[in-house]
C-alpha positions as CSV (number, residue, x, y, z in Angstrom):
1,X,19.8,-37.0,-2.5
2,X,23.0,-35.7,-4.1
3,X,22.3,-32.4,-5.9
4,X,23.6,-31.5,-9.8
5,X,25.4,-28.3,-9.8
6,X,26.6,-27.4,-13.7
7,X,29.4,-25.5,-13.0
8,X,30.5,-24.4,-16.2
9,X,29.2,-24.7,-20.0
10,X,30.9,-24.0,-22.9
11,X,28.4,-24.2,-25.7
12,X,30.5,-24.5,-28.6
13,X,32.6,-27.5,-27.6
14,X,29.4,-28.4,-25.8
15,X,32.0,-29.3,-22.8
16,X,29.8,-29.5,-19.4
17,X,32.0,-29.8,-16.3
18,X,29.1,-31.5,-14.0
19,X,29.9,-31.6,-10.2
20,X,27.6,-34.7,-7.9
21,X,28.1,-33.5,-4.6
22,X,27.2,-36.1,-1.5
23,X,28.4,-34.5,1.7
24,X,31.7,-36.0,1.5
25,X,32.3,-37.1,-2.3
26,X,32.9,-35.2,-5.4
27,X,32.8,-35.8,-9.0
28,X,33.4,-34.6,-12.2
29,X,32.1,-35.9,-15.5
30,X,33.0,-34.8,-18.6
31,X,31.1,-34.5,-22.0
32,X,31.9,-33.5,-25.5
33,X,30.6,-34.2,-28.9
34,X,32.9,-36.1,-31.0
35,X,31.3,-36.5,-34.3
36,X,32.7,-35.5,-38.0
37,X,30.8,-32.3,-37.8
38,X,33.1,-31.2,-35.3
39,X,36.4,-32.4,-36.9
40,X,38.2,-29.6,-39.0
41,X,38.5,-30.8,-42.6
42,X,39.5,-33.6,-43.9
43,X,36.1,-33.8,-46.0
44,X,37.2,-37.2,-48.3
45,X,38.5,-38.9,-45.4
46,X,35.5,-38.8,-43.6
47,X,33.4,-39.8,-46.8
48,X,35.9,-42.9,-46.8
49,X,35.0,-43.8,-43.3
50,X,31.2,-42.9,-43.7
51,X,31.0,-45.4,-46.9
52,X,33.0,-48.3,-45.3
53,X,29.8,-48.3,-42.7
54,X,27.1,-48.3,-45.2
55,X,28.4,-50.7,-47.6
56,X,29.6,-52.9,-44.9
57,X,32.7,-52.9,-45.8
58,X,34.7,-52.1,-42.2
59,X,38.1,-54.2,-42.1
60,X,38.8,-55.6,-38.6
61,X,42.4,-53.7,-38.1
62,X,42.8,-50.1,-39.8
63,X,45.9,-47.8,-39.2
64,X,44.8,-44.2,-39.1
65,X,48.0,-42.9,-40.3
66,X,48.4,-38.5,-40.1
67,X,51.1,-36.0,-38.9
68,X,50.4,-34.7,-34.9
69,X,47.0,-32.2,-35.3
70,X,45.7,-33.6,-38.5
71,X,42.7,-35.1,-36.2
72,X,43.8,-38.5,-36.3
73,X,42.4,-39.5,-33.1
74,X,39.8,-37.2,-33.6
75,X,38.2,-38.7,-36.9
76,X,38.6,-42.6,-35.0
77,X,36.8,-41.8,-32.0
78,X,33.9,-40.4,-34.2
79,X,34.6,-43.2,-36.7
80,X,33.9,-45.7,-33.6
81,X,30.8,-43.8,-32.7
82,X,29.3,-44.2,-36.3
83,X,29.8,-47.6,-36.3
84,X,28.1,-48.1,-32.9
85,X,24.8,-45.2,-33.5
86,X,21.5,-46.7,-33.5
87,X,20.2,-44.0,-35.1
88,X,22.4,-43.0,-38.2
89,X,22.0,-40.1,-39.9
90,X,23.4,-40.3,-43.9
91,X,27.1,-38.1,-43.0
92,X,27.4,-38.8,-39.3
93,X,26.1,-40.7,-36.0
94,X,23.1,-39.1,-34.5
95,X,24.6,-37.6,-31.5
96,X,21.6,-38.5,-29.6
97,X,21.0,-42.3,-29.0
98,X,22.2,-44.1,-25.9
99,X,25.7,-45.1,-27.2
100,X,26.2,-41.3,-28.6
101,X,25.4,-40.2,-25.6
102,X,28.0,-42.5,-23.7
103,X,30.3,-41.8,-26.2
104,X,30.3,-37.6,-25.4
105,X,31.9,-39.0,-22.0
106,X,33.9,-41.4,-23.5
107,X,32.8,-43.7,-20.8
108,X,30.7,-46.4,-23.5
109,X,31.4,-50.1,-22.4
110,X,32.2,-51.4,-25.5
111,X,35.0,-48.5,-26.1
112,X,38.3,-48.9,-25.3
113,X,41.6,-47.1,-25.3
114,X,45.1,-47.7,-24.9
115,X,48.1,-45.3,-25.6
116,X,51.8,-44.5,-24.3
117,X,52.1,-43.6,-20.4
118,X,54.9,-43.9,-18.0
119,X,54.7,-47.0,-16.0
120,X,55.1,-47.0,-12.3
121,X,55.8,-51.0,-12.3
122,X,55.7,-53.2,-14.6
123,X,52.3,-54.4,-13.8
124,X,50.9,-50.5,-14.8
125,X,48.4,-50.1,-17.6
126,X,46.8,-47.7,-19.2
127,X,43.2,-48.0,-17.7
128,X,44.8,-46.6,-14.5
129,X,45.1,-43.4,-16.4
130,X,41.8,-43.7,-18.4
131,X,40.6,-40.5,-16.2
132,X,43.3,-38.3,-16.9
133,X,42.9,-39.3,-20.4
134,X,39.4,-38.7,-20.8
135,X,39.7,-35.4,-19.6
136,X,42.4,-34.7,-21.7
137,X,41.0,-35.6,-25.3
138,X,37.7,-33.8,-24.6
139,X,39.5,-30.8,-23.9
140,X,41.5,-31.1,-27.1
141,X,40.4,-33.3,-29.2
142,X,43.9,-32.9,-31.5
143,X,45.9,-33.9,-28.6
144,X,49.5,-34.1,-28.8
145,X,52.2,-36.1,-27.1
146,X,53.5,-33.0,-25.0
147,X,50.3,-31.8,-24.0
148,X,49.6,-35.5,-22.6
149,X,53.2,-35.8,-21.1
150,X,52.2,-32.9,-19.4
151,X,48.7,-33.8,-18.3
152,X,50.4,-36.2,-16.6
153,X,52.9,-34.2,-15.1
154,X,55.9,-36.8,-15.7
155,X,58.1,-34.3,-17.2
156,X,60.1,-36.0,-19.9
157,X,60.1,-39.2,-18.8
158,X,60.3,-42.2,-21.0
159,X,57.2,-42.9,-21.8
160,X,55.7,-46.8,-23.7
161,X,53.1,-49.3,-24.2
162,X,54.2,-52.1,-22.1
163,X,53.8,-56.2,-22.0
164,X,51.5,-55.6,-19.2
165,X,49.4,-53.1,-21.1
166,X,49.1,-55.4,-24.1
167,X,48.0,-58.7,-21.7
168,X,45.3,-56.5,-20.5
169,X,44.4,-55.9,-23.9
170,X,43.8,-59.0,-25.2
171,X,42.4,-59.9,-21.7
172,X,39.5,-57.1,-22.4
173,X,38.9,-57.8,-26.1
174,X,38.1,-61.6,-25.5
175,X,34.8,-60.6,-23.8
176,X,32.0,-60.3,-25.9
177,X,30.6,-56.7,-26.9
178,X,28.1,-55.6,-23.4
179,X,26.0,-53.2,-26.2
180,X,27.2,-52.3,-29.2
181,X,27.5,-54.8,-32.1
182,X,31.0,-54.1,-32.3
183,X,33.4,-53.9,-29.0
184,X,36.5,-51.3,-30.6
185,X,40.0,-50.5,-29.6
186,X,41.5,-47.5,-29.9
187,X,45.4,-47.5,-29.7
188,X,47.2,-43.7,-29.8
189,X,50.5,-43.9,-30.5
190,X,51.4,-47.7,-31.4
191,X,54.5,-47.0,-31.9
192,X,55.6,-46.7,-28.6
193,X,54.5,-50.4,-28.2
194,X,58.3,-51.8,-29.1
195,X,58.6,-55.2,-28.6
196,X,55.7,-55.6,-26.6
197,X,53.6,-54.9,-29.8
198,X,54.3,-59.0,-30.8
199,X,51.8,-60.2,-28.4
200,X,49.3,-58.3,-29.9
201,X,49.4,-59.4,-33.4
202,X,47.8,-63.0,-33.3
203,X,44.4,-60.7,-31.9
204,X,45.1,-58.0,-34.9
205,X,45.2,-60.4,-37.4
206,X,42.5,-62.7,-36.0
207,X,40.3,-60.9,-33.1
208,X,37.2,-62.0,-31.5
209,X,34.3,-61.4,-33.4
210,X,32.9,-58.2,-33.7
211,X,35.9,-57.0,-32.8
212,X,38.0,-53.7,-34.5
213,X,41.2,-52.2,-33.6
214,X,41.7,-48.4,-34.8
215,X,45.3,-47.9,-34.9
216,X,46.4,-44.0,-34.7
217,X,49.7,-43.3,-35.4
218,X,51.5,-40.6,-36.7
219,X,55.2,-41.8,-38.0
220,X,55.3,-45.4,-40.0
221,X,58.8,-45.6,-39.9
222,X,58.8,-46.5,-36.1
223,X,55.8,-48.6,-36.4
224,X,56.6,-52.7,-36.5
225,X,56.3,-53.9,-40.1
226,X,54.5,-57.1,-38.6
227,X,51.3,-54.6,-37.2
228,X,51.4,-52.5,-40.8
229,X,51.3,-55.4,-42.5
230,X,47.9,-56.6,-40.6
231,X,46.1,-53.1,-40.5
232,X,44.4,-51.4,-43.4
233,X,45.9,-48.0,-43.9
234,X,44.0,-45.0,-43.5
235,X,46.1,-41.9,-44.7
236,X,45.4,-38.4,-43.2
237,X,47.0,-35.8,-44.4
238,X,47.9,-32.3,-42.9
239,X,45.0,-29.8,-42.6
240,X,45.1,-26.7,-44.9
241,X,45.6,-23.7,-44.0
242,X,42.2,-23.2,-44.6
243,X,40.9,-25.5,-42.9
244,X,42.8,-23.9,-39.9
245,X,41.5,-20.5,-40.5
246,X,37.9,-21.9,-40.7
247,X,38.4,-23.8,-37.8
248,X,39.6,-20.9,-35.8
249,X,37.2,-18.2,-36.7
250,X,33.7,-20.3,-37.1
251,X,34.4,-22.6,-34.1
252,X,37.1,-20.5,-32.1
253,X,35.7,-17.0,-33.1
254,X,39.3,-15.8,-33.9
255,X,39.5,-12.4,-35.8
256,X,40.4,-13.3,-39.4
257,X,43.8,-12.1,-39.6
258,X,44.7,-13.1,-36.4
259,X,43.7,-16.6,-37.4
260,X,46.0,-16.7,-40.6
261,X,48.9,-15.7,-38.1
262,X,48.5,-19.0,-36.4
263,X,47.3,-20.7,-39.7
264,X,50.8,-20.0,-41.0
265,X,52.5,-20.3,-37.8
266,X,51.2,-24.2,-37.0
267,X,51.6,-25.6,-40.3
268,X,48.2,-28.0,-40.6
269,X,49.0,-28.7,-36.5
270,X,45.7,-27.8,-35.1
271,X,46.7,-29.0,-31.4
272,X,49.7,-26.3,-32.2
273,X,47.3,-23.7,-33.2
274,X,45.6,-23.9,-29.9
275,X,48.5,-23.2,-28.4
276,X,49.1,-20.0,-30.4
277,X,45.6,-19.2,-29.9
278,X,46.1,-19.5,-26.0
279,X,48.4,-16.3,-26.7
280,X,46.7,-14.7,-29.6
281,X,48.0,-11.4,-27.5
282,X,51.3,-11.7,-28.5
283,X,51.8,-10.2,-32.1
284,X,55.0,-12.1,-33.5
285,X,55.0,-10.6,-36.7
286,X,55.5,-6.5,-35.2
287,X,57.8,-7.6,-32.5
288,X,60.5,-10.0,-35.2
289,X,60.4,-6.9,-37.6
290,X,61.5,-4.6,-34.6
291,X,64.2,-7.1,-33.5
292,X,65.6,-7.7,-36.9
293,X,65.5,-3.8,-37.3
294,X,67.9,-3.3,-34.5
295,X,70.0,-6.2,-35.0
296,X,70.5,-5.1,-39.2
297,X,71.1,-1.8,-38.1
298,X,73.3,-2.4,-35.2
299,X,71.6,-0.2,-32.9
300,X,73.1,-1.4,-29.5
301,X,71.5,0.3,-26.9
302,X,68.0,-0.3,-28.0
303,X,68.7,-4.0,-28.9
304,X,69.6,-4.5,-25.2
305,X,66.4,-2.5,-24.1
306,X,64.3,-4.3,-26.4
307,X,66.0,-8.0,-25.3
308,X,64.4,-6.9,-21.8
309,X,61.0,-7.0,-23.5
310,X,61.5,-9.9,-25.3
311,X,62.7,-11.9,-22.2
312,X,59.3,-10.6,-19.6
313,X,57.1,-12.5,-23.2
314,X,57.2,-16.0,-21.1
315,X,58.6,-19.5,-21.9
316,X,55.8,-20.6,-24.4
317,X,55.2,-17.7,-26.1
318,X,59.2,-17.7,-26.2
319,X,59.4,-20.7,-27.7
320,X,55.9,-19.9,-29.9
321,X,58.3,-16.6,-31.1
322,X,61.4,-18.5,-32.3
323,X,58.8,-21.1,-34.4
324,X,58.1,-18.4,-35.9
325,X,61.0,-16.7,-36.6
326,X,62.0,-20.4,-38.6
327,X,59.0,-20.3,-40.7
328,X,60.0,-16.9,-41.8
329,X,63.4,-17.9,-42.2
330,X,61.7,-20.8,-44.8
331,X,60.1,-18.9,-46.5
332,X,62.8,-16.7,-47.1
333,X,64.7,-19.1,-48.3
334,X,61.9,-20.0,-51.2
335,X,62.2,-16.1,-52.4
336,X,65.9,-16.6,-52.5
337,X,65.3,-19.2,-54.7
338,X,63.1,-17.9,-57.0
339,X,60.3,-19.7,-55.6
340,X,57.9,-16.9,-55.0
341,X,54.9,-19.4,-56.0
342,X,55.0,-21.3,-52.8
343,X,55.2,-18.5,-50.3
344,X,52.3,-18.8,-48.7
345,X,51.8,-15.7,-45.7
346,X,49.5,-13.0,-44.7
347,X,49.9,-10.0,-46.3
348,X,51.9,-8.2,-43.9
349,X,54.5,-11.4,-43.3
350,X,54.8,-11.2,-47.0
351,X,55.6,-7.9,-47.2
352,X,58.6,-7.9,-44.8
353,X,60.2,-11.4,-45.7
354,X,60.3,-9.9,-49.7
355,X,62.3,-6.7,-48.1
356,X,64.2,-9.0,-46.1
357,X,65.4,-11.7,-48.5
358,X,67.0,-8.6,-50.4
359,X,70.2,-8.5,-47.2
360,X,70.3,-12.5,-46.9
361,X,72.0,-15.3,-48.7
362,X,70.9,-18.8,-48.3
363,X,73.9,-19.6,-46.2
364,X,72.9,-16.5,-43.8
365,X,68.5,-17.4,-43.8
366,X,69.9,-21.3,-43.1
367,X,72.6,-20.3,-40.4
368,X,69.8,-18.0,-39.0
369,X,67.3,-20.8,-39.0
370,X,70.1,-22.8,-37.1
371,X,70.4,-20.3,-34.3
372,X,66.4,-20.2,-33.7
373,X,66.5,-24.0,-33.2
374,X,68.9,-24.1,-31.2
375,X,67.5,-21.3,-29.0
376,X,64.2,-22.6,-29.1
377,X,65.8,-26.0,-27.9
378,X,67.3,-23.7,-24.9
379,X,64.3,-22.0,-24.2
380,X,62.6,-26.0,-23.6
381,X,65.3,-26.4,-20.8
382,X,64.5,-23.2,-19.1
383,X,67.7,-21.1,-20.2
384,X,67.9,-17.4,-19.0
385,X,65.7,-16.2,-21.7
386,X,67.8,-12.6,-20.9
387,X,71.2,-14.1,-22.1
388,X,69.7,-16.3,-24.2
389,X,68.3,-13.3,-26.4
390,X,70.9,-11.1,-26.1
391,X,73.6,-13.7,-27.6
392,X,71.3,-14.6,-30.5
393,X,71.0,-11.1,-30.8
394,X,74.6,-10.7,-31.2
395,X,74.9,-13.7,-33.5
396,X,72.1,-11.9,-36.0
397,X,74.0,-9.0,-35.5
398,X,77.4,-10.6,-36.8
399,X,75.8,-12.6,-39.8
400,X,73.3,-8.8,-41.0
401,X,75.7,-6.4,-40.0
402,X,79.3,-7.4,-40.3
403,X,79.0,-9.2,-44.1
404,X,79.3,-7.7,-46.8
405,X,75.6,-6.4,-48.5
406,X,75.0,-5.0,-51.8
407,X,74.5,-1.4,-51.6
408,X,71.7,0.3,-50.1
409,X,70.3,-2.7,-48.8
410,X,70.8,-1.9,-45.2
411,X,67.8,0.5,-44.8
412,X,65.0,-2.1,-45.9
413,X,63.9,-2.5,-42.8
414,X,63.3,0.8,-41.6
């Protein structure tokens, strides 16, 4: 008999890693609830969704349509497990039932996914990768395009939704439902679909019955006018920085402060705020003010010394660092225009951008901005973080130092 090892439990994501060991086999399921309870905001949204159930009312083809880390994906996959409960509760599915349970592994028979990947020939699809991608989404269930790029260690490969791929979906859509009443497609990024999408839209516009198709994209302008115009549209919007916060200290158990850091930092992007929280060691805010210091002041020797600190921070927090540096240098630009009302930081952020705006211009914040991206861009492509720092340094440097500020201005910082 095999024996049932739990190997690790995380009780708040309720993600079980369970190893089945048979002499020479080895497996690993997965599980991890994926109701609205466990979806950061988005409160009306989920109301919509709850209310198209109990009045009957779902529409075969819906486009949930929100910016990367809104919890797009997130908020159709428990959408799909409402729909499917046998035992629904008023706000959400039971989270016990048989099909609840199957769908905390992703694994139900009447689920199915498709989204971009990198095909090896042109007969790949995506259910050769439907491991790798459950995996992936129960880890993070605000997955983003990078993050699954990376999953699948294809580097930057050119990544689509091919013909092949949308054959095999209407060839798995025209069977009838195993369980559920309703058999339901997920798609992730439709618009990676291209051209291939036009074999799909005679089965949008007219599936099989009992058949739905939850659409998840995240930029309409690249989506094909012939699918929007078949889909219902489900708008998410970014989540608040409140919702962020919340999501970070009740579920994450992020110190409060520390959670507004990354609040601010990921602008509503909660799959972005993981990140940050991956290196909540790193205190951006203490380490810019220091590295602005020198470079306003000109103080050489230290600047070079301190470089060496900022290039031992590694490439993501690196990259993490300069993201910040360009929502600082937004912000900046909102006092400079007499904006004050929609600066939005911790106390501490807001203390030093107000000083700081005092020695810039809007030409010097945007050309600052400017150098960021670009470094940040650099950083991606695994420059010498070393030089890279020290010639941004001596680009701030030329724009604080060697311009002409009012007077008194230049010892704000210290």
């Amino acid at each position: 008999m095999p024996s049932l090892k739990i190997l690790q439990s995380i009780t708040h994501k309720k993600l079980i890693s369970v190893s089945i060991s048979n002499k020479k086999t080895v497996q690993n399921v997965y599980f991890a609830t994926m109701q609205f309870k466990d979806i950061a905001g988005q409160l009306s949204v989920k109301k919509h969704l709850i209310h198209t159930v109990t009045q009957n009312r779902v529409s075969h083809a819906q486009l949930f349509l929100g910016p990367e880390g809104s919890g797009s994906l997130a908020l159709a996959i428990a959408y799909a497990q409402y729909i499917c409960c046998t035992h629904k509760l008023p706000d959400d599915a039971c989270g016990q039932c048989a099909s609840c349970n199957k769908y905390q592994k992703l694994i139900h028979p009447d689920l199915h996914f498709s989204f971009p990947f990198f095909a090896k020939d042109k007969d790949d699809v995506a259910s050769n990768y439907i491991a790798d991608w459950r995996h992936a989404i129960i880890k993070n269930h605000y997955l983003g395009l990078d993050a699954w790029r990376y999953h699948l260690n294809v580097d930057n490969k050119q990544f689509n939704i091919n013909i092949a791929e949308s054959h095999h979906i209407i060839s798995r859509l025209s069977l009838k439902p195993f369980e559920a009443e309703f058999k339901i497609m997920i798609m992730w990024l439709p618009e990676y679909l291209v051209s291939a999408g036009n074999a799909l839209l005679k089965i949008i516009e007219e599936p099989a019955d009992k058949t739905l198709f939850l659409l998840v994209a995240q930029n309409q302008d690249q989506l094909l006018n012939t699918i929007i115009s078949r889909t219902q549209i489900v708008k998410i919007p970014k989540l608040s920085d409140t919702d962020v916060v919340n999501f970070l200290t009740i579920q994450k158990n992020i110190a409060t402060n520390k959670a507004q850091q990354i609040a601010y930092l990921s602008n509503g992007n909660l799959h972005t705020a993981q990140e940050y929280m991956a290196h909540e060691e790193n205190n951006y805010c203490e380490t810019f003010i220091t590295w602005m210091r020198y470079c306003v002041q000109n103080r050489g020797i230290e600047m070079i010394n301190y470089v060496d600190e900022l290039a031992k921070m590694g490439r993501e927090n690196q990259k993490n660092f300069f993201k910040y540096g360009i929502n600082l240098m937004r912000e900046a630009v909102l006092c400079l225009s007499d904006m004050p009302a929609l600066v939005h930081l911790p106390e501490k952020e807001l203390d030093f951008i107000s000083k700081f705006a005092k020695i810039l211009t809007l030409a010097k914040a945007q050309s600052i901005a400017t150098e960021f991206e670009k470094a940040h861009y650099h950083i991606e492509r695994n420059a010498n973080p070393k030089i890279l720092f020290l010639d941004v340094s001596l680009m701030l440097i030329k724009l604080l130092k060697f311009n002409t500020f009012p007077a008194g201005t230049q010892h704000i910082l210290i």
